[in-house]
TIDREN-854258 format. One record per atom (N, C-alpha, C): residue number from 1; residue in one letter; atom name; z negated, y, x. Coordinates in Angstrom, 1 decimal, padded with zeros to 4 digits. Layout:
<recs>
REC; NUM; A; CA; Z; Y; X
...
</recs>
This chain:
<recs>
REC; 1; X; N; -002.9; -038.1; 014.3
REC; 1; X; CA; -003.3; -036.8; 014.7
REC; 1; X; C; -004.7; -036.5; 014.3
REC; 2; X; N; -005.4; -036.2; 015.0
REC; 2; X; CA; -007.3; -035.7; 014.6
REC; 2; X; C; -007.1; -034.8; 013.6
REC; 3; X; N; -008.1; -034.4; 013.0
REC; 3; X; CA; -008.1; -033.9; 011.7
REC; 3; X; C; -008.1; -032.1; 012.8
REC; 4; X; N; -007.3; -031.4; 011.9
REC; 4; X; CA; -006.8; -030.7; 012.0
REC; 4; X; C; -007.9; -029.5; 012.1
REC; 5; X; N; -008.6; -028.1; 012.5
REC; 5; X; CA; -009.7; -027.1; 012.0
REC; 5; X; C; -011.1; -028.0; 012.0
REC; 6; X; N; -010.9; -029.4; 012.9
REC; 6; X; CA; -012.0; -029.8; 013.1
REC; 6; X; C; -013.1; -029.6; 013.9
REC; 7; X; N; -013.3; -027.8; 013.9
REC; 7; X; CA; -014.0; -027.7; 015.2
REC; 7; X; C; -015.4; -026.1; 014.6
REC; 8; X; N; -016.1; -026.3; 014.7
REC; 8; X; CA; -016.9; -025.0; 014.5
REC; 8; X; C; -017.2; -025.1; 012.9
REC; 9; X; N; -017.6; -023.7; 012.7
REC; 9; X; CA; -017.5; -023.7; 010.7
REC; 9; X; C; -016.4; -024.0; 010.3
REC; 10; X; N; -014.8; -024.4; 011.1
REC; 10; X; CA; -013.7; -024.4; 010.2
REC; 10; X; C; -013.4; -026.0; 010.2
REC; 11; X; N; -015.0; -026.9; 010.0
REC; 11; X; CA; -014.3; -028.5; 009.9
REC; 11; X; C; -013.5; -028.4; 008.1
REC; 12; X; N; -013.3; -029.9; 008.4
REC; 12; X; CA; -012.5; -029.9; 006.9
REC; 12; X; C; -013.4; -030.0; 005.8
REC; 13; X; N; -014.8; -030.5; 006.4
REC; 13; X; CA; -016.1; -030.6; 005.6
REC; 13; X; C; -016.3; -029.5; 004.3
REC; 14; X; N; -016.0; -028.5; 005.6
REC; 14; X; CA; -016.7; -027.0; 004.9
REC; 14; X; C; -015.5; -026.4; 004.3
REC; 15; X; N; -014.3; -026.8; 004.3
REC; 15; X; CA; -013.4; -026.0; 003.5
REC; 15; X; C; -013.7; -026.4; 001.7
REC; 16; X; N; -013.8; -025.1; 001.1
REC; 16; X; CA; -014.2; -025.7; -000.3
REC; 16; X; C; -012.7; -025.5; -001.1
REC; 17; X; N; -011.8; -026.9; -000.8
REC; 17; X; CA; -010.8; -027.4; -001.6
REC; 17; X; C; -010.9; -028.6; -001.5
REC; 18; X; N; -009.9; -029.4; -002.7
REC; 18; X; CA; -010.4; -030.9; -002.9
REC; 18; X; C; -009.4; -031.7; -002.0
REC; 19; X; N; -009.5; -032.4; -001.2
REC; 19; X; CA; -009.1; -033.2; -000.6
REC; 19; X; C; -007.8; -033.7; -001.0
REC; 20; X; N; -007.2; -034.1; 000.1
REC; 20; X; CA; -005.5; -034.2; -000.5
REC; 20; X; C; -005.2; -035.4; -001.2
REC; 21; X; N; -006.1; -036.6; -001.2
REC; 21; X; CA; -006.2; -037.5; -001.9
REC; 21; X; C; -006.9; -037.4; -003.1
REC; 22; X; N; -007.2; -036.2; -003.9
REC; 22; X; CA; -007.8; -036.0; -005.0
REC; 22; X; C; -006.9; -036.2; -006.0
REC; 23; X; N; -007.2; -036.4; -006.8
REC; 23; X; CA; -006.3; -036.6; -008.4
REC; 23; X; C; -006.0; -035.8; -008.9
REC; 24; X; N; -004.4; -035.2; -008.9
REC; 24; X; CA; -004.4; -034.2; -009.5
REC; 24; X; C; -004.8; -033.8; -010.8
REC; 25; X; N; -004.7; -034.7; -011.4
REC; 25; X; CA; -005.4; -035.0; -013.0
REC; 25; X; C; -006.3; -034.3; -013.2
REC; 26; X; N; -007.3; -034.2; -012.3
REC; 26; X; CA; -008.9; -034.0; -012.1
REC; 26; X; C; -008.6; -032.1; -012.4
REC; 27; X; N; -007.6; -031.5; -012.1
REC; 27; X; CA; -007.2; -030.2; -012.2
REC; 27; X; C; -006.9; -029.6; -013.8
REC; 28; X; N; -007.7; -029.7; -014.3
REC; 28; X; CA; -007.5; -029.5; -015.8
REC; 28; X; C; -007.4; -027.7; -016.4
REC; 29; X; N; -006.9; -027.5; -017.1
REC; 29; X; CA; -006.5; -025.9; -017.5
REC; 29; X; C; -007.8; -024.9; -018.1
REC; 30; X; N; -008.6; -026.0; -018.4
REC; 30; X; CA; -010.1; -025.4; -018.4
REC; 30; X; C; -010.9; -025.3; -017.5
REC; 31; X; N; -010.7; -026.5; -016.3
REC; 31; X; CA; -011.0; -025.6; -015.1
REC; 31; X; C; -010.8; -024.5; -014.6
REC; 32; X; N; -009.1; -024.2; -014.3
REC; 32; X; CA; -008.8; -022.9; -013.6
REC; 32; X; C; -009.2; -021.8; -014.6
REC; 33; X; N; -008.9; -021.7; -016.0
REC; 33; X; CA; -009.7; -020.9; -016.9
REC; 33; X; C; -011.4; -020.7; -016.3
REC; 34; X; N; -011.9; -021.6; -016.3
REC; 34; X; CA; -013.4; -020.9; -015.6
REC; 34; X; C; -013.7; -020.8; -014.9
REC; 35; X; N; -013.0; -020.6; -014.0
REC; 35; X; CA; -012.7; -020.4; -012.6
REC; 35; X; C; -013.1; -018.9; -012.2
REC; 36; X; N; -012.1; -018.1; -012.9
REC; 36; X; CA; -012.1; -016.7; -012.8
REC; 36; X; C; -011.7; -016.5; -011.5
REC; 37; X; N; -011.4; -015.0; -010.8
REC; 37; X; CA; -011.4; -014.6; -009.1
REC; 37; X; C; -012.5; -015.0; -008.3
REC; 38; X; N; -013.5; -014.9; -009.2
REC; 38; X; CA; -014.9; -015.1; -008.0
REC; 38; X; C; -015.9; -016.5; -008.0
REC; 39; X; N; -015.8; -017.0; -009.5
REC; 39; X; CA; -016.2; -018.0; -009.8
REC; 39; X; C; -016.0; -019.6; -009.0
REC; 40; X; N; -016.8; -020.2; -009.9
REC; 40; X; CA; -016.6; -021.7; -009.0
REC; 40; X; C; -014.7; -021.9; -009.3
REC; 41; X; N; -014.7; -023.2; -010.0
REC; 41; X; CA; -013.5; -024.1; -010.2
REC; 41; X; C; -012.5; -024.3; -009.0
REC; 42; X; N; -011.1; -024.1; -009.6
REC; 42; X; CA; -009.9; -024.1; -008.7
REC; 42; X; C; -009.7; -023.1; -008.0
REC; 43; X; N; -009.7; -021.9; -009.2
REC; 43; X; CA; -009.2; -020.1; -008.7
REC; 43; X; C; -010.3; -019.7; -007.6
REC; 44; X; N; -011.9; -019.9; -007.9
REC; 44; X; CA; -012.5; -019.7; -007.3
REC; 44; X; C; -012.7; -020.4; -005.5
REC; 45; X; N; -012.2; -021.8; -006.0
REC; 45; X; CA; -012.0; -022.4; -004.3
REC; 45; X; C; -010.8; -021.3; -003.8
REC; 46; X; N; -009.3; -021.2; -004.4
REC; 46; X; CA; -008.7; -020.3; -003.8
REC; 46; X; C; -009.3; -019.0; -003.1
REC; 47; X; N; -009.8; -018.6; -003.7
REC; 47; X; CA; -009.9; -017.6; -003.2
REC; 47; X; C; -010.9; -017.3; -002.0
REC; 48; X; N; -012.2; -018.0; -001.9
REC; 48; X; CA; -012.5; -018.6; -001.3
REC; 48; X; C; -011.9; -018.9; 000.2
REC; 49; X; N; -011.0; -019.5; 000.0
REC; 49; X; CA; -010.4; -020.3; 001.3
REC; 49; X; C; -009.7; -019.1; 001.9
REC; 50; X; N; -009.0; -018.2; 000.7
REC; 50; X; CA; -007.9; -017.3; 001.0
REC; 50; X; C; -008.8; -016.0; 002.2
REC; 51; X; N; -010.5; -015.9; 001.4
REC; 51; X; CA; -011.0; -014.9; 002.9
REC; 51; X; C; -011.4; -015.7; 003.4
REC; 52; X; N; -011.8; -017.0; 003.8
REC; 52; X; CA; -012.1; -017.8; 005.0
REC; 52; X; C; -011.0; -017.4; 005.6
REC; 53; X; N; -010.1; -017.7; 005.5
REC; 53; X; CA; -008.6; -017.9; 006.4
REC; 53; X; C; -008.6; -016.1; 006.7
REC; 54; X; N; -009.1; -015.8; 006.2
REC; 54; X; CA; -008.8; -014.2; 006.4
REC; 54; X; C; -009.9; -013.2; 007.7
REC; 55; X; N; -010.4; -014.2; 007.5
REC; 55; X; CA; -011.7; -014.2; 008.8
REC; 55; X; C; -011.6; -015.2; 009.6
REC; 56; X; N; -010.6; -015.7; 009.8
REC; 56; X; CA; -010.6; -016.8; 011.2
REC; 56; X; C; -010.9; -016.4; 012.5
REC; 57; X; N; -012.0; -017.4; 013.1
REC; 57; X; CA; -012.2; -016.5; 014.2
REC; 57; X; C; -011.3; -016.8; 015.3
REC; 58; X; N; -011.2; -015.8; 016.4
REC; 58; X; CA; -010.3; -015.0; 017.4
REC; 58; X; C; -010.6; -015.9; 018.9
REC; 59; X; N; -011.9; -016.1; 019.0
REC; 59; X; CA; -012.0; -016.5; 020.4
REC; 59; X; C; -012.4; -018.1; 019.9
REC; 60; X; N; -010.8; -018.5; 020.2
REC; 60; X; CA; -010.6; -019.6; 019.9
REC; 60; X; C; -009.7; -020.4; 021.7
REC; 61; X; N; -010.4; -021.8; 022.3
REC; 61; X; CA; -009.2; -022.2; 023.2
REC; 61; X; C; -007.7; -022.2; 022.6
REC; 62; X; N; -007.1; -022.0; 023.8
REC; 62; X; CA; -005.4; -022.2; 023.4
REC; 62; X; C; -005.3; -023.3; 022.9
REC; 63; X; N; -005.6; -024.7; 023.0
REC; 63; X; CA; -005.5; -025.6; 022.3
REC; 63; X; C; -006.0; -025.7; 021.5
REC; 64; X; N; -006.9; -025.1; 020.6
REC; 64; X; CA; -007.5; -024.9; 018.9
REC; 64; X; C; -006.6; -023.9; 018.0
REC; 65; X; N; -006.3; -023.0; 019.6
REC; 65; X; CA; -005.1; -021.7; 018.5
REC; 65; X; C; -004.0; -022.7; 017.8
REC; 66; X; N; -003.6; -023.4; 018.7
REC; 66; X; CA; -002.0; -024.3; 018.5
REC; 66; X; C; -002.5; -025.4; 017.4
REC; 67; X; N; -003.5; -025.5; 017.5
REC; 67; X; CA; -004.3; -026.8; 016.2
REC; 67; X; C; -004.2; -025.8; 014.9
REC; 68; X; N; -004.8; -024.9; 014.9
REC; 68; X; CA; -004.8; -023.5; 013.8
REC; 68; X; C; -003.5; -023.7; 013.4
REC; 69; X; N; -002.8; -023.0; 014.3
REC; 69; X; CA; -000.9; -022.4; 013.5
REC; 69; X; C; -000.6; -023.1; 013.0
REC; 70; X; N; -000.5; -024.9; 013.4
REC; 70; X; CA; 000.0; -026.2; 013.1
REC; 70; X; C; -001.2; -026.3; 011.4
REC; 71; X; N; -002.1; -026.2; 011.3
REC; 71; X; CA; -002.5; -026.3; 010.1
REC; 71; X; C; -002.3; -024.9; 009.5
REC; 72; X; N; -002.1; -024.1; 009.8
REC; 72; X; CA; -001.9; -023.1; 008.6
REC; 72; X; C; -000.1; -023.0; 008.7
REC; 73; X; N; 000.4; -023.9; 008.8
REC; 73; X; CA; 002.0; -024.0; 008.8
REC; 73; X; C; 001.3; -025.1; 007.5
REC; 74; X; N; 000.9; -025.9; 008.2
REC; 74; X; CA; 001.1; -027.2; 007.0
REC; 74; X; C; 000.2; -026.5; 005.8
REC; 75; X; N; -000.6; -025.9; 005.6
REC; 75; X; CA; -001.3; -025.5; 004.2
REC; 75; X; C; -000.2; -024.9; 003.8
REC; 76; X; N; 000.5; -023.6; 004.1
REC; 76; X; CA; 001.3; -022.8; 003.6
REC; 76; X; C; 002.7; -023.7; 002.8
REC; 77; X; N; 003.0; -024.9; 003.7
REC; 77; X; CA; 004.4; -026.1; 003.3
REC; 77; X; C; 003.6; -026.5; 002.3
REC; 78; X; N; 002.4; -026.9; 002.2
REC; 78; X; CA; 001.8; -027.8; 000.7
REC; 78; X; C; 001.8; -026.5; -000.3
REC; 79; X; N; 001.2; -025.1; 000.1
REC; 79; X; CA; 000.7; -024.6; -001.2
REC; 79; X; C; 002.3; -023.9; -001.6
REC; 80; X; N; 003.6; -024.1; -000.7
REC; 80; X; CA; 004.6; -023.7; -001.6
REC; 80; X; C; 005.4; -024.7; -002.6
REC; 81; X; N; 005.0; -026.1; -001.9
REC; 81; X; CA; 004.9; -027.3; -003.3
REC; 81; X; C; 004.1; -027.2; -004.7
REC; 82; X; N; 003.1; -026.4; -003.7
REC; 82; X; CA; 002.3; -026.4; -005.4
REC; 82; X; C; 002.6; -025.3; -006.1
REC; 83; X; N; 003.1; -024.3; -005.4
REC; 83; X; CA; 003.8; -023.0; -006.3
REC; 83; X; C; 004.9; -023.7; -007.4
REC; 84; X; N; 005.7; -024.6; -006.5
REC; 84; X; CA; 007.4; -025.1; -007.1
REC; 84; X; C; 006.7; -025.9; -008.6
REC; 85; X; N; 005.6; -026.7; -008.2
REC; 85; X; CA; 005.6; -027.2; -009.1
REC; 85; X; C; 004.8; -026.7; -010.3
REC; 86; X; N; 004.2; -026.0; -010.4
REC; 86; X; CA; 003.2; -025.1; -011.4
REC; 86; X; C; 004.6; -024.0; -011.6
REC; 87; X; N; 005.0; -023.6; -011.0
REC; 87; X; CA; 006.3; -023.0; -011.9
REC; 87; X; C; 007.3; -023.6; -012.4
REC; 88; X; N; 007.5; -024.3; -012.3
REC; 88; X; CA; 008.5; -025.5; -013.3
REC; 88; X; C; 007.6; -025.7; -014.6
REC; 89; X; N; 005.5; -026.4; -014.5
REC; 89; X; CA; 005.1; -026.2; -015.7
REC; 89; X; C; 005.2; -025.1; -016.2
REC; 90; X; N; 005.0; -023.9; -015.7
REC; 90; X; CA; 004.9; -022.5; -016.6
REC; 90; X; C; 006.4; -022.7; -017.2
REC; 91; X; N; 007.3; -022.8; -016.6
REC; 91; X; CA; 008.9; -022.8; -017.7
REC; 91; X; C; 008.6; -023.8; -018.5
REC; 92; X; N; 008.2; -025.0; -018.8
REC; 92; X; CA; 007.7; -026.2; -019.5
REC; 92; X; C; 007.5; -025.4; -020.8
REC; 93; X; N; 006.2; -025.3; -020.1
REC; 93; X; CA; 005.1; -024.6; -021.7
REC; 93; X; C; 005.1; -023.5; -022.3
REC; 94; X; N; 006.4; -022.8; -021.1
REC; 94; X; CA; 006.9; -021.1; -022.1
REC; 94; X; C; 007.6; -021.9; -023.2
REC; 95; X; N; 008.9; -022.6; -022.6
REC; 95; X; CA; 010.1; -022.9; -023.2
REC; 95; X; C; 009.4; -023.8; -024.8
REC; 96; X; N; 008.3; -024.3; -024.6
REC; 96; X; CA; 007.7; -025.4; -025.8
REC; 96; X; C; 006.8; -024.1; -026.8
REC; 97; X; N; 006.2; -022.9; -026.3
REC; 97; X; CA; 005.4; -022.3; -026.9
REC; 97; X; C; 006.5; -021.7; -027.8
REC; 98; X; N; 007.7; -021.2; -027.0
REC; 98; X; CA; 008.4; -020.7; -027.8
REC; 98; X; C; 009.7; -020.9; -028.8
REC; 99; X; N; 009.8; -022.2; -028.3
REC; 99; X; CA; 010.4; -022.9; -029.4
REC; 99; X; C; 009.8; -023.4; -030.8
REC; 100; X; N; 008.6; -023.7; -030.6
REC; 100; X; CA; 007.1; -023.4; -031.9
REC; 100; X; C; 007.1; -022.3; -032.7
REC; 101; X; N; 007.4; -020.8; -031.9
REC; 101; X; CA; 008.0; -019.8; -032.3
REC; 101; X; C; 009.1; -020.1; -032.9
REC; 102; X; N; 010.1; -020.6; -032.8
REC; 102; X; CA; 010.9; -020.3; -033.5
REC; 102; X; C; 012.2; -019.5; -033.0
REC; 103; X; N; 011.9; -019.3; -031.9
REC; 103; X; CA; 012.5; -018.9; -030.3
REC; 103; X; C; 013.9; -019.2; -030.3
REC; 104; X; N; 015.2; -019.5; -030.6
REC; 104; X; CA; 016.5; -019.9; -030.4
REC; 104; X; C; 016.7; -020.4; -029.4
REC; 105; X; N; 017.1; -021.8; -028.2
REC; 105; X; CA; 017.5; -022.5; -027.4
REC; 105; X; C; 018.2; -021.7; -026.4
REC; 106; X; N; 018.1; -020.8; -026.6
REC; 106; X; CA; 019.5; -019.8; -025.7
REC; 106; X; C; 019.0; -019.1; -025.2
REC; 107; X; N; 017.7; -018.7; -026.2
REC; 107; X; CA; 016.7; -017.4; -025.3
REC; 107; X; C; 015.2; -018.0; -025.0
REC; 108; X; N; 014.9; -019.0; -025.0
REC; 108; X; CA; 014.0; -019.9; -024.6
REC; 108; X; C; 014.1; -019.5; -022.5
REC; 109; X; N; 012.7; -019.5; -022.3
REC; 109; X; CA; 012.7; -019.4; -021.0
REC; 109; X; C; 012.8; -018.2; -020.3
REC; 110; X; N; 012.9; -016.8; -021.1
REC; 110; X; CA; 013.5; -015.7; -021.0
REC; 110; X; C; 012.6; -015.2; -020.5
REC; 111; X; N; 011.9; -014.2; -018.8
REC; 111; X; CA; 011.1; -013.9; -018.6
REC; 111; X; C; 010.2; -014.7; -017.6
REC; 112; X; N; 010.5; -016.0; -017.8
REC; 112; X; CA; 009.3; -016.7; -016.8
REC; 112; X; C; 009.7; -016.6; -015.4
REC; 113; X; N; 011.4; -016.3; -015.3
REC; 113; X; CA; 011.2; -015.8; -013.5
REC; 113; X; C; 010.5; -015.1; -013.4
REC; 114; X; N; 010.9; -013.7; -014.3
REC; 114; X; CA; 009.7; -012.4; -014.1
REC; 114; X; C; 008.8; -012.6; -013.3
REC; 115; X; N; 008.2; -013.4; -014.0
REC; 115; X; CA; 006.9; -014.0; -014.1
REC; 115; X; C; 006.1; -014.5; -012.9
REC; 116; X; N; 007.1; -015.1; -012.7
REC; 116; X; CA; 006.9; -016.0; -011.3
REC; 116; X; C; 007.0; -015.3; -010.0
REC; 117; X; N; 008.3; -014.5; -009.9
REC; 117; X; CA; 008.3; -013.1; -009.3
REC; 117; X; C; 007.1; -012.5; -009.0
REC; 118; X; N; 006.6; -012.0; -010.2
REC; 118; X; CA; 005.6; -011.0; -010.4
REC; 118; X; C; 004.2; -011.8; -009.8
REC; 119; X; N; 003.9; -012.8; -010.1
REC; 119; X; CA; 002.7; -013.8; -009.4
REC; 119; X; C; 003.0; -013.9; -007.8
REC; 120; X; N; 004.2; -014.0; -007.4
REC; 120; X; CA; 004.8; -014.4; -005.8
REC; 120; X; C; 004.9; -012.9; -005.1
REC; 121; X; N; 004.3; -011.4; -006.2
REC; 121; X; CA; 004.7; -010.4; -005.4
REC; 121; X; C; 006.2; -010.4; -005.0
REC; 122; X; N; 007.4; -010.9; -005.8
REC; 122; X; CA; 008.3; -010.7; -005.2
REC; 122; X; C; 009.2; -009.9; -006.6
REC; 123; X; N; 010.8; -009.8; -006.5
REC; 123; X; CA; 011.5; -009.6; -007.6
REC; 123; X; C; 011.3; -010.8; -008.9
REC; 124; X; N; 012.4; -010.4; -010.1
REC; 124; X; CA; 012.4; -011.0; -010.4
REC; 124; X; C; 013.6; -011.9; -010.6
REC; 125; X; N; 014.7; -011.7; -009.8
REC; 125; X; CA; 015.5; -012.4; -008.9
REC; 125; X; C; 015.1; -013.5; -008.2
REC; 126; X; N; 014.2; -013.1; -006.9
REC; 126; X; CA; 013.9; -013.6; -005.9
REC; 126; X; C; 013.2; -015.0; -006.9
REC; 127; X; N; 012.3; -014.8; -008.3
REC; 127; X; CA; 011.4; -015.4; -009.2
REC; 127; X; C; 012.4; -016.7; -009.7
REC; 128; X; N; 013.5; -016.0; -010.1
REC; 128; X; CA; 014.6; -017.1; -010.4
REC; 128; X; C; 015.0; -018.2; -009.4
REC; 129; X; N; 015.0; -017.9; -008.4
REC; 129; X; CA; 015.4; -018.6; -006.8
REC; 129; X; C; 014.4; -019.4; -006.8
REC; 130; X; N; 013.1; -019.2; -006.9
REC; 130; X; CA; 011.7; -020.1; -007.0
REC; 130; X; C; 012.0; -021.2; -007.1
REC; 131; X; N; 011.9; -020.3; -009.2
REC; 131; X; CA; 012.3; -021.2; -010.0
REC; 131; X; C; 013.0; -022.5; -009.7
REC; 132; X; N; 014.2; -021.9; -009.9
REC; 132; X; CA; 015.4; -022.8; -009.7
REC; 132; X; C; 015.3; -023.8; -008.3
REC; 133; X; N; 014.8; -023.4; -007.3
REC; 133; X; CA; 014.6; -024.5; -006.5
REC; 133; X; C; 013.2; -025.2; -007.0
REC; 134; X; N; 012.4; -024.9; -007.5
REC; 134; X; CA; 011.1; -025.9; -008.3
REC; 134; X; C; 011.9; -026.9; -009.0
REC; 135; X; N; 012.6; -026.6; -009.8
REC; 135; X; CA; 013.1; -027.3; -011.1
REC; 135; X; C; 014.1; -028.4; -010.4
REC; 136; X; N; 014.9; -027.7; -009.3
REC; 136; X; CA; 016.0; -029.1; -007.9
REC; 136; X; C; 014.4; -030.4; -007.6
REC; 137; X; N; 013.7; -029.7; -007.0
REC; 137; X; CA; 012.7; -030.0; -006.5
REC; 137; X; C; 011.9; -031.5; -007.2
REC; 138; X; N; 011.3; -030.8; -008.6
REC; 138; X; CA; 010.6; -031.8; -009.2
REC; 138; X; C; 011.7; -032.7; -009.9
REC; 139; X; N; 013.0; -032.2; -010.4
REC; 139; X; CA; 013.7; -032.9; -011.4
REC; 139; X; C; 014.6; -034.1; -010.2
REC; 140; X; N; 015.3; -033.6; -009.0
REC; 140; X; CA; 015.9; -034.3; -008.1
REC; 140; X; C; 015.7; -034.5; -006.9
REC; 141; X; N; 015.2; -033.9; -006.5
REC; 141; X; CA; 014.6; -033.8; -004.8
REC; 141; X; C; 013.2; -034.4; -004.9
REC; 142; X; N; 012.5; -035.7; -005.3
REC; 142; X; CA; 011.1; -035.4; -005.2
REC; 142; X; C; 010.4; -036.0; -003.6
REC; 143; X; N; 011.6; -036.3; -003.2
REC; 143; X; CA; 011.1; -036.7; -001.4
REC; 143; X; C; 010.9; -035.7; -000.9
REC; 144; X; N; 012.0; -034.7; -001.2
REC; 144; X; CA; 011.7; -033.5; -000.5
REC; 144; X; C; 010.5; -032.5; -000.9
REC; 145; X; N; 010.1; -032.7; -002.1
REC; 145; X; CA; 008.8; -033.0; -003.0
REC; 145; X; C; 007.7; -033.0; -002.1
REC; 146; X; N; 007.7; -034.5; -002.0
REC; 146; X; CA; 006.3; -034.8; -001.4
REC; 146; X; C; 006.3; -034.7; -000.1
REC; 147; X; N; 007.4; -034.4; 000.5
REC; 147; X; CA; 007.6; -033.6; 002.3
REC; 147; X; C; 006.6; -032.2; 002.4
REC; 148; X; N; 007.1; -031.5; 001.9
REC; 148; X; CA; 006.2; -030.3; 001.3
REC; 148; X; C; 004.9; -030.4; 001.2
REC; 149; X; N; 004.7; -031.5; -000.1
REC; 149; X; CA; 003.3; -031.5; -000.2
REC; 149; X; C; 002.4; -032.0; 000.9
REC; 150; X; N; 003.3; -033.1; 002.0
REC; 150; X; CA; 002.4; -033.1; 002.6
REC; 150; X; C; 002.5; -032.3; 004.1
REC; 151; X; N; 003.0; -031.3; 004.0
REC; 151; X; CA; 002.7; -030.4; 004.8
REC; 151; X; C; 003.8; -030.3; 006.1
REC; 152; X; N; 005.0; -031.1; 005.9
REC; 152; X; CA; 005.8; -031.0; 007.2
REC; 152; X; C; 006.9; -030.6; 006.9
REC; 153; X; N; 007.3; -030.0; 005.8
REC; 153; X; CA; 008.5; -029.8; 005.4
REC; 153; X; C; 008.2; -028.1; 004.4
REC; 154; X; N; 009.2; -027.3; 005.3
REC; 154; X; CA; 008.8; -025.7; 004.7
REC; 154; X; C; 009.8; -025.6; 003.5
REC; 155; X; N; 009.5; -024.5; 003.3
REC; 155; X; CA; 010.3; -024.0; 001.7
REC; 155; X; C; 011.6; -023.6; 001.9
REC; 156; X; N; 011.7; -023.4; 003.5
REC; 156; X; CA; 012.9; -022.7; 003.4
REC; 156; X; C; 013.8; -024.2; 003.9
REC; 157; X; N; 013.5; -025.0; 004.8
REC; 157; X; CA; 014.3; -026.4; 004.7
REC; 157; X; C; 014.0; -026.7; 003.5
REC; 158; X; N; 013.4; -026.9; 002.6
REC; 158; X; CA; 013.8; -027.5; 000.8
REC; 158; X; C; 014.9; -026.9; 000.9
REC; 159; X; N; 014.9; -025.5; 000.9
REC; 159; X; CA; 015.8; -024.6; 000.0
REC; 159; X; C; 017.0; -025.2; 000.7
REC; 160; X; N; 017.1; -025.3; 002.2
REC; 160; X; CA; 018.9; -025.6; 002.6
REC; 160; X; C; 018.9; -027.0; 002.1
REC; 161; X; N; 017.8; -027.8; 002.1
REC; 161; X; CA; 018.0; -029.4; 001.6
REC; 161; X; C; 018.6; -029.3; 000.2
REC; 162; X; N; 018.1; -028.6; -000.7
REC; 162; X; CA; 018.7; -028.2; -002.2
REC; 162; X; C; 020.5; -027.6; -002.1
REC; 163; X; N; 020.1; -026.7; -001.0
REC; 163; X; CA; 021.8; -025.9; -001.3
REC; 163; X; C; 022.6; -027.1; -000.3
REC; 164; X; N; 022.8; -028.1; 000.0
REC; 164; X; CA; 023.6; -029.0; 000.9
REC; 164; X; C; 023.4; -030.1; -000.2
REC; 165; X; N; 023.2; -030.1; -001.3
REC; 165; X; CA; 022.9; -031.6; -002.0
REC; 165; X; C; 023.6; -030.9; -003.4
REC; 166; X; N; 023.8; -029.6; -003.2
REC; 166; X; CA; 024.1; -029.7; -004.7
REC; 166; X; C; 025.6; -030.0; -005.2
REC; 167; X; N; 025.8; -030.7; -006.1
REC; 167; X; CA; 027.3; -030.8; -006.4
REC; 167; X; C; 027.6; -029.9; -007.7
</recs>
């Protein structure tokens, strides 16, 4: 398949995110810390991309529109991989901060749907659902994992892939 937004200012050149063969390693917590909303780093490419995308231009051929949808389906299937799995860390490193605390095993974890909710603009119900499919996701599903990540497989087939697999 030709590389996808390869046409005008929207080549892949000019998008300022790191390429899908980047390391995630390379993603370190003091990056996105200096990042800030407006700044360089990670937060800053987001956001970034988020009004590129937000200013896409209109007088586009029918066949660049259908090239468009097809890549903004597959960014949206990758960046809800990266949601599942950066919310599984955030339960990681609540459950470890607060067990440091002193936190009891029972109430460990308490809040971070909120959380996640509250970052996804959604309940904190809906936050637990995330969750819980992040956690299917990274801990037993990682094909359906890296389906996601690379862009052909939506959140909502994970989710029936998760609820059909579970015993």
């Amino acid at each position: 398949m030709p590389p996808v937004l390869g046409f005008g200012p929207w080549s892949s050149e000019s998008l300022a995110v790191p390429p899908p063969e980047a390391d995630p390693a390379e993603i370190t917590p003091a990056a996105v810390q200096a990042a800030g909303s407006t700044g360089g780093g990670l937060l800053g490419q987001l956001h970034q991309l988020r009004t590129r995308l937000a200013d896409l231009p209109r007088q586009l051929s029918d066949a660049e529109r259908v090239e468009v949808i097809g890549a903004l389906e597959e960014l949206k299937n990758t960046a809800c991989a990266a949601q599942a799995r950066i919310s599984v860390d955030l339960d990681a490193s609540q459950r470890a901060s607060q067990a440091a605390a002193g936190v009891p095993a029972s109430q460990q974890g308490r809040g971070v749907a909120g959380q996640v909710g509250l970052a996804r603009r959604e309940s904190a119900h809906r936050g637990a659902r995330h969750l819980g499919l992040g956690k299917v996701l990274v801990g037993e599903l990682t094909h359906t994992l890296t389906g996601m990540s690379a862009g052909w497989l939506s959140e909502w087939r994970a989710t029936l892939i998760a609820r059909e697999t579970a015993c």
